[in-house]
C-alpha positions in Angstrom: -11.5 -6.7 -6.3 -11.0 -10.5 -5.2 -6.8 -11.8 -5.6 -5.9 -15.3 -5.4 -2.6 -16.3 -4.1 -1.0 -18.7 -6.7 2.6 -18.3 -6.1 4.7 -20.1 -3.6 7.3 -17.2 -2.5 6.8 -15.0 0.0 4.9 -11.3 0.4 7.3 -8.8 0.7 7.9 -7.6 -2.8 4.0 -7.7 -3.4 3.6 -5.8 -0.3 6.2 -3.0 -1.1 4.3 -2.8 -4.9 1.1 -2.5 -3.2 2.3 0.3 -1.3 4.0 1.6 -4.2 1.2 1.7 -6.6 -1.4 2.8 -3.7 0.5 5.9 -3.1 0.2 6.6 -6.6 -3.7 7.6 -6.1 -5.8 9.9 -4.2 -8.3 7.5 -3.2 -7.7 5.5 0.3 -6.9 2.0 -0.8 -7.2 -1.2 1.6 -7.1 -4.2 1.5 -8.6 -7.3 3.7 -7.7 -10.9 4.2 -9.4 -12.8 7.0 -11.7 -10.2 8.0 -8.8 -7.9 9.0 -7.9 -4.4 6.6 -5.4 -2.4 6.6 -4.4 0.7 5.0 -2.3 0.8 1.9 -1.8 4.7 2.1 -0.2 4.7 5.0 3.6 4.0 3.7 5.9 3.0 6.0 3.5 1.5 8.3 1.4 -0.1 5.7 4.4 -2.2 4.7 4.3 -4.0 8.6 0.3 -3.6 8.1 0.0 -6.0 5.3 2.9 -8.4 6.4 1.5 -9.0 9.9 -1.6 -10.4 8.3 0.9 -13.4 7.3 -1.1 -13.9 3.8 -0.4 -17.3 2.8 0.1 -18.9 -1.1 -3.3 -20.9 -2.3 -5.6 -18.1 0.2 -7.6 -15.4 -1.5 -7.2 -11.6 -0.3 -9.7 -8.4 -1.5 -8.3 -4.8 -2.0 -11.2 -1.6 -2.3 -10.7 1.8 -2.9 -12.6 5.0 -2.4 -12.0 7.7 -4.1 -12.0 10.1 -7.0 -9.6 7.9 -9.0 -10.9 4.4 -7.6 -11.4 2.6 -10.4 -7.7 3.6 -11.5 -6.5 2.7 -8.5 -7.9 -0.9 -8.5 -6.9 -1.2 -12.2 -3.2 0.1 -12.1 -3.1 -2.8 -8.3 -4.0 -5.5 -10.8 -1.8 -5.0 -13.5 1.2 -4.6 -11.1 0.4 -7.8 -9.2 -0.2 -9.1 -12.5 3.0 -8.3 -14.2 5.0 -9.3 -11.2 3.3 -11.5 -8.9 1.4 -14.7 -10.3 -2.2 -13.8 -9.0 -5.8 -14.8 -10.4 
């Protein structure tokens, strides 16, 4: 699934509630922004994974998972960025 960056502040809270929520599943999760992926399952070292991308507000980021529960995975990812994070 495609995620727009609307919001001005900066990544880390996303990051840590991606990593949060990825755990969550069995399925590997990643996610790729300029033709670079990393691992969301890979807590702590996910955490300096997604931030050393440097995603930047008004850019567009894509997160996959494969999996038994993948379509869970990518559902219960949206609705936490949703809830907390202004993303399209």
């Amino acid at each position: 699934m495609r995620f727009n960056i609307i919001a001005v502040t900066g990544f880390a809270r996303p990051t840590c509630l991606l990593i949060n929520t990825a755990s969550l599943f069995q399925s590997s999760i990643h996610l790729e922004y300029k033709g670079r992926s990393v691992s969301l399952k890979n807590s702590p070292t996910s955490i300096m994974d997604v931030m050393s991308l440097e995603i930047k507000p008004g850019t567009a980021f894509k997160i996959w998972a494969d999996g038994v529960d993948e379509h869970q995975a990518i559902k219960a990812i949206e609705k936490a960025l949703i809830e907390t994070w202004r993303i399209s």
